[in-house]
PASEBA-1860 file (N, C-alpha, C; in nm, 3 decimals):
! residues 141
1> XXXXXXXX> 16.406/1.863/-18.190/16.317/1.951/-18.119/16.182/1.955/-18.190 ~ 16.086/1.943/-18.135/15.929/1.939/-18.158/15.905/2.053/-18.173 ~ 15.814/2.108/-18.312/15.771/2.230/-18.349/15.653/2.257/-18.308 ~ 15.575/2.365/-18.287/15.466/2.377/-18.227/15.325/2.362/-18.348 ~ 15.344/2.307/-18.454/15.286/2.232/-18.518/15.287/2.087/-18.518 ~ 15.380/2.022/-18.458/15.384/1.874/-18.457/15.294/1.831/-18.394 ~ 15.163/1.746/-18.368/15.103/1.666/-18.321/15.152/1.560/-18.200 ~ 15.135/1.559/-18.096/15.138/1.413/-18.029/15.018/1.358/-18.025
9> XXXXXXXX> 15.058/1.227/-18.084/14.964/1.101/-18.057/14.913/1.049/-17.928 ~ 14.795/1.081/-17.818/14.837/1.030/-17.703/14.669/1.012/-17.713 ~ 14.656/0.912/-17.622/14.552/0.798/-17.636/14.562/0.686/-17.682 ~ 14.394/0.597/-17.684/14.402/0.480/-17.751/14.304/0.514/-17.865 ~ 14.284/0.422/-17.936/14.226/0.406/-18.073/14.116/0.375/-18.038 ~ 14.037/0.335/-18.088/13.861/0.277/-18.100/13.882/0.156/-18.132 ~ 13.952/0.083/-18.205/14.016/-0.017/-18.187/14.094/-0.095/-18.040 ~ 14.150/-0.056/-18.006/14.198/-0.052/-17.914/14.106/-0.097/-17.765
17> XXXXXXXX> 14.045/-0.018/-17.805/13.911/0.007/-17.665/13.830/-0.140/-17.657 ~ 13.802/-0.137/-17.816/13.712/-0.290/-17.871/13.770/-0.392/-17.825 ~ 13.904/-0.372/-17.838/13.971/-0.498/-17.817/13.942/-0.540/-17.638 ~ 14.042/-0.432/-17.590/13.982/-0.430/-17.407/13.831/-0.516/-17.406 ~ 13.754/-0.451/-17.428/13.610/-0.489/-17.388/13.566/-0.622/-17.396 ~ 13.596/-0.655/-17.556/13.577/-0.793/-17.577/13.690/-0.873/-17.498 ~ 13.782/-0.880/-17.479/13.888/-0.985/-17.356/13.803/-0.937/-17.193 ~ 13.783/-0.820/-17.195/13.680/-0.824/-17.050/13.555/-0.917/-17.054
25> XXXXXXXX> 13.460/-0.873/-17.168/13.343/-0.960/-17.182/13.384/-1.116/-17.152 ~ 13.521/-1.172/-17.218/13.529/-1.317/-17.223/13.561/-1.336/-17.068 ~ 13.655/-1.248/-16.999/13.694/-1.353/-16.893/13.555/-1.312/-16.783 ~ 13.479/-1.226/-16.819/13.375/-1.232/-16.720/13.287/-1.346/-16.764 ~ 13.279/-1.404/-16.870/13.164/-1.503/-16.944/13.216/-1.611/-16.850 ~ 13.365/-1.634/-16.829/13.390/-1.744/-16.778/13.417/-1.741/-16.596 ~ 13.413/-1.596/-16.541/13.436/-1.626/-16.415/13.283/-1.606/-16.363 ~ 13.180/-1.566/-16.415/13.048/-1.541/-16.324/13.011/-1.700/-16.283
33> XXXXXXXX> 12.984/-1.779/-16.396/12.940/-1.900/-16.395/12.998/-1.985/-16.250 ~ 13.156/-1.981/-16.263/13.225/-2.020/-16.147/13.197/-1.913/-16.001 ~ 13.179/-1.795/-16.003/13.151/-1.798/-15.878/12.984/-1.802/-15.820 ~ 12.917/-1.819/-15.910/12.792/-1.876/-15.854/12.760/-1.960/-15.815 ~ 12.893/-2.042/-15.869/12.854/-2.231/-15.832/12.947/-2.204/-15.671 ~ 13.052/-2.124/-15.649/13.056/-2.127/-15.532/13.002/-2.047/-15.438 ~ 12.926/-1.965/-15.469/12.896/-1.927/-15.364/12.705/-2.015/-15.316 ~ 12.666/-2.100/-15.439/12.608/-2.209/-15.389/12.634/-2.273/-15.292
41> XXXXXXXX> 12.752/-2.320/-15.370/12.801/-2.416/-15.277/12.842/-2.367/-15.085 ~ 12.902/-2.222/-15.145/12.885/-2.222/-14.967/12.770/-2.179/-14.887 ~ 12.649/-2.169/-14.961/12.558/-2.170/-14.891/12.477/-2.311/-14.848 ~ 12.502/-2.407/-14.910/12.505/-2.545/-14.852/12.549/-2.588/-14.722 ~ 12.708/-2.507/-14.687/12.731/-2.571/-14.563/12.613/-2.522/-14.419 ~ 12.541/-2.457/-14.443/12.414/-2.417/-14.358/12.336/-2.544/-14.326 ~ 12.343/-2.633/-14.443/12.185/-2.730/-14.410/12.316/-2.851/-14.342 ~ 12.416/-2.857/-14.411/12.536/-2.966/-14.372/12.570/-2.960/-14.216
49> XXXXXXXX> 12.583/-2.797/-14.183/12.636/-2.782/-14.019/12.454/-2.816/-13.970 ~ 12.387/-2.767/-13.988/12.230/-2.757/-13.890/12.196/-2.914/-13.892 ~ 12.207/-2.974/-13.993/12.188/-3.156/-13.994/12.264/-3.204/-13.926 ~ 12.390/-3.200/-13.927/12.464/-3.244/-13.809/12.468/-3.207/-13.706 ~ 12.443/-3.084/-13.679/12.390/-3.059/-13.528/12.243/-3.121/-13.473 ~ 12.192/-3.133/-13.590/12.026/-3.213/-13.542/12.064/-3.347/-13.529 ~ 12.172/-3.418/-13.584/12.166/-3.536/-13.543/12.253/-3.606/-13.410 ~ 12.334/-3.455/-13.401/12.385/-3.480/-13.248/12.298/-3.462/-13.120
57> XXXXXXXX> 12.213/-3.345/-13.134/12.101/-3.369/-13.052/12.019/-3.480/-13.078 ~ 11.951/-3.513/-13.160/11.855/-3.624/-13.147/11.948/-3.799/-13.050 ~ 12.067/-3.763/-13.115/12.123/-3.887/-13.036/12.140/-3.853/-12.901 ~ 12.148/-3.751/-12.839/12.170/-3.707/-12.691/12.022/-3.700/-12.654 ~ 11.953/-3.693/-12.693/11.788/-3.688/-12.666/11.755/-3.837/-12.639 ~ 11.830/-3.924/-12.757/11.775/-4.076/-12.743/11.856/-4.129/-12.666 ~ 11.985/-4.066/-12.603/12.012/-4.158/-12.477/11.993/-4.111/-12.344 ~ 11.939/-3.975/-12.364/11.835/-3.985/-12.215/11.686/-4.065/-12.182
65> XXXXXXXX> 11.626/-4.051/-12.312/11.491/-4.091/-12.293/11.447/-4.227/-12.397 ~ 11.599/-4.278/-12.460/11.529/-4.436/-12.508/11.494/-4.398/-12.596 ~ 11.400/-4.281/-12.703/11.365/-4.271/-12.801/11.423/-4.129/-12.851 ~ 11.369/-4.158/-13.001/11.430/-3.983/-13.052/11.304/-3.930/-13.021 ~ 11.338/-3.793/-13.023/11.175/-3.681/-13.029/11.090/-3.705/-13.123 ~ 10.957/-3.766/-13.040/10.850/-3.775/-13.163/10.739/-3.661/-13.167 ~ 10.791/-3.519/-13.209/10.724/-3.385/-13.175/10.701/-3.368/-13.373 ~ 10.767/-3.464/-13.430/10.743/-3.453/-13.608/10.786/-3.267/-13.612
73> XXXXXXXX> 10.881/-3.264/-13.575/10.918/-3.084/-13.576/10.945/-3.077/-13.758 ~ 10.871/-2.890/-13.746/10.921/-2.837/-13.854/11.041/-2.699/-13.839 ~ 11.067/-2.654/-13.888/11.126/-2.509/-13.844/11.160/-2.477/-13.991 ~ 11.161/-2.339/-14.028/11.183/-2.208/-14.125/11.142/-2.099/-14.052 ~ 11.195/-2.006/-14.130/11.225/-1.853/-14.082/11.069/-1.807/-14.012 ~ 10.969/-1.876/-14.033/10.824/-1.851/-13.992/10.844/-1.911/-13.859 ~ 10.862/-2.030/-13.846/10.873/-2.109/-13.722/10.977/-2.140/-13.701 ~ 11.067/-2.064/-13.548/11.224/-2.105/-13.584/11.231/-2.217/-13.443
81> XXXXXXXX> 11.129/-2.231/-13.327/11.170/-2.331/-13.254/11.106/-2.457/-13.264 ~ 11.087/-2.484/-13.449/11.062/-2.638/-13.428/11.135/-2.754/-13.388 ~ 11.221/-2.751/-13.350/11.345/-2.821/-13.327/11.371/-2.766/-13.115 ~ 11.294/-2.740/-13.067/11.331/-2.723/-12.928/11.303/-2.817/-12.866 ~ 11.258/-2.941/-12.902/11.277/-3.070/-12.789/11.386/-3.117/-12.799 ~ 11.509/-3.113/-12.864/11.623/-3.101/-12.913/11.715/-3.043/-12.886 ~ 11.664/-2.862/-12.854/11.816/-2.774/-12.788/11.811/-2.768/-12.949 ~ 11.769/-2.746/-13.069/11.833/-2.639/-13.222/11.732/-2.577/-13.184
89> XXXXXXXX> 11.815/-2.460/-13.251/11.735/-2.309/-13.315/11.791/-2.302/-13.431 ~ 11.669/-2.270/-13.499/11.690/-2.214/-13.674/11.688/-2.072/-13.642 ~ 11.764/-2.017/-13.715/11.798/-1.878/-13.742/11.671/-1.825/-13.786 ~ 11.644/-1.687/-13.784/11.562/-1.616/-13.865/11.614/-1.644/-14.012 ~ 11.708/-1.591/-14.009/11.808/-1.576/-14.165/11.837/-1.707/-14.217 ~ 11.759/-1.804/-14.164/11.775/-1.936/-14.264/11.756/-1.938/-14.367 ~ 11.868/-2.003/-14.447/11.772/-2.065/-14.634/11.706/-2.119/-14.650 ~ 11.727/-2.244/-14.598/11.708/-2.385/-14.579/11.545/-2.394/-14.473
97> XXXXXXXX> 11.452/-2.477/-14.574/11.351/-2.506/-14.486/11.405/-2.652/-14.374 ~ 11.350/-2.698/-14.284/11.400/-2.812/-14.219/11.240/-2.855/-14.151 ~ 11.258/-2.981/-14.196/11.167/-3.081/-14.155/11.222/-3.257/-14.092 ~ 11.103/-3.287/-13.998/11.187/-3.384/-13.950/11.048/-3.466/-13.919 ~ 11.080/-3.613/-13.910/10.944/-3.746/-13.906/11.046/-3.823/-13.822 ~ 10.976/-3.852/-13.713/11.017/-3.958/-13.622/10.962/-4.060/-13.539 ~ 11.058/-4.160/-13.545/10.991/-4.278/-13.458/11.089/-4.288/-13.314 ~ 11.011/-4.428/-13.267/11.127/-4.483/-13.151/11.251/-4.468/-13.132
105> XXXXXXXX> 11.281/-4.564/-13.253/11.369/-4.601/-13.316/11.466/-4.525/-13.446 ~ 11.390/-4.452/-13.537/11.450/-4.374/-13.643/11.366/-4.238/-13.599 ~ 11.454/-4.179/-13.727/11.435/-3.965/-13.766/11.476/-3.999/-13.885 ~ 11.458/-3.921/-13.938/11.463/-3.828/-14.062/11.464/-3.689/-14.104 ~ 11.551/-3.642/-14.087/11.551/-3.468/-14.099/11.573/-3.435/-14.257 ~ 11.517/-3.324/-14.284/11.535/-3.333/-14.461/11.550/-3.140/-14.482 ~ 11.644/-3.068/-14.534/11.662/-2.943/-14.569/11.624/-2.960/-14.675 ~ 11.549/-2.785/-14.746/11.518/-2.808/-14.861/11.524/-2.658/-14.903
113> XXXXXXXX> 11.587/-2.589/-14.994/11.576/-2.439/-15.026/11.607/-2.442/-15.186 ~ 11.561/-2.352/-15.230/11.600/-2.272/-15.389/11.726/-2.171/-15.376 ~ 11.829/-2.231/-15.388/11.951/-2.114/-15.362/11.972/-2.050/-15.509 ~ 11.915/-2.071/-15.603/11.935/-1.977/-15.704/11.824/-1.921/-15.806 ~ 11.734/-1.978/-15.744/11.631/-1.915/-15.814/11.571/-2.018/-15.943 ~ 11.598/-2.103/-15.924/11.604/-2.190/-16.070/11.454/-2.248/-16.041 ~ 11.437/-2.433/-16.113/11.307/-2.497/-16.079/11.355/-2.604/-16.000 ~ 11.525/-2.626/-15.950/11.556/-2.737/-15.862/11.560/-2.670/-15.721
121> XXXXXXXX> 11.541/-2.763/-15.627/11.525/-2.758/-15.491/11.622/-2.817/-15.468 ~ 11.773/-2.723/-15.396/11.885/-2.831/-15.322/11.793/-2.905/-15.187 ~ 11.802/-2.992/-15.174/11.791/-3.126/-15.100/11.866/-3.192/-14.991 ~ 11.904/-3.200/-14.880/11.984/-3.264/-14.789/11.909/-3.340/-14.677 ~ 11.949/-3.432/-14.635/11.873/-3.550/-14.530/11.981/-3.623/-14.425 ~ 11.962/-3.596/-14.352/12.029/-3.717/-14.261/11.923/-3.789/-14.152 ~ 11.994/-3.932/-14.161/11.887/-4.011/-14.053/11.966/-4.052/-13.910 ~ 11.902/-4.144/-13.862/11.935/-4.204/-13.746/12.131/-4.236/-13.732
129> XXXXXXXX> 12.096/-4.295/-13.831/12.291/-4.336/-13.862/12.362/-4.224/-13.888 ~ 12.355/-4.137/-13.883/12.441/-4.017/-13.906/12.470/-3.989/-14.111 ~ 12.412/-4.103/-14.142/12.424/-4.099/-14.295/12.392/-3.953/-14.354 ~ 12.432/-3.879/-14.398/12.410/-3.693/-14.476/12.402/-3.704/-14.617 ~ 12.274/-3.735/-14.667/12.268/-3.722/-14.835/12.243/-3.592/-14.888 ~ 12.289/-3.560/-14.970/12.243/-3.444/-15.089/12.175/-3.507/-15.183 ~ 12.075/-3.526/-15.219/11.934/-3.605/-15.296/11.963/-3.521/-15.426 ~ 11.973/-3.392/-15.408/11.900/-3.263/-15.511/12.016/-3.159/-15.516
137> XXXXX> 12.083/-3.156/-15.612/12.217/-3.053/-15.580/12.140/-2.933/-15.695 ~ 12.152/-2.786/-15.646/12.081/-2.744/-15.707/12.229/-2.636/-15.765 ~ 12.338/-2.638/-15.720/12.481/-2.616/-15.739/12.475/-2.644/-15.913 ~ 12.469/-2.791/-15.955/12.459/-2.833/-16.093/12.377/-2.851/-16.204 ~ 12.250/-2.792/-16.160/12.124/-2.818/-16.250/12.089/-2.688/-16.325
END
């Protein structure tokens, strides 16, 4: 039986606490890094879906009229129907700037945004062939 002088011990130590904090500090050191790179990364699929939709229109454009659109369209959140000889709309809420140079025969569409604030510019292009490069991954720099 416990006397009404006996003490209970109840809490943690200051020790204790230190310890917590520092194993918090580490696994946050190692999960921020990783979810920035994904949530880069899913802001990429924006310029990936809008390029491939620009290059499905431009090919439905060039088999009505023999050529792709030579309107040299731009579009960003300033100008969102550069892309209407085409049937795209850029969002207001775009990241991604989009520019496009065209001939008869070829296009060139090229996305370009700062998704993290850094000094790299992610980069994406697709041409006539449906080819989709990432030039500039700004995910890894």
């Amino acid at each position: 039986m416990l006397s009404k002088f006996h003490k209970s011990n109840k809490g943690f130590t200051l020790i204790e606490l230190m310890i917590v904090v520092v194993i918090i500090g580490i696994l946050a050191a190692l999960a921020i890094p990783r979810f920035m790179r994904s949530t880069t990364k899913a802001k990429m699929s924006e310029a990936r879906q809008l390029l491939k939709q620009i290059y499905t229109m431009q090919r439905a454009f060039r088999q009505e009229n023999n050529t792709y659109t030579l309107n040299g369209a731009s579009a960003s959140a300033a100008a969102q129907n550069g892309f209407a000889a085409i049937g795209v709309e850029v969002g207001a809420s775009a990241r991604y700037a989009y520019a496009m140079t065209a001939a008869a025969n070829t296009f060139l569409c090229t996305a370009t945004a700062d998704l993290d604030d850094d000094a790299a510019v992610d980069t994406w292009t697709i041409d006539q062939n449906g080819t989709l490069t990432h030039t500039i991954d700004d995910s890894v720099l």
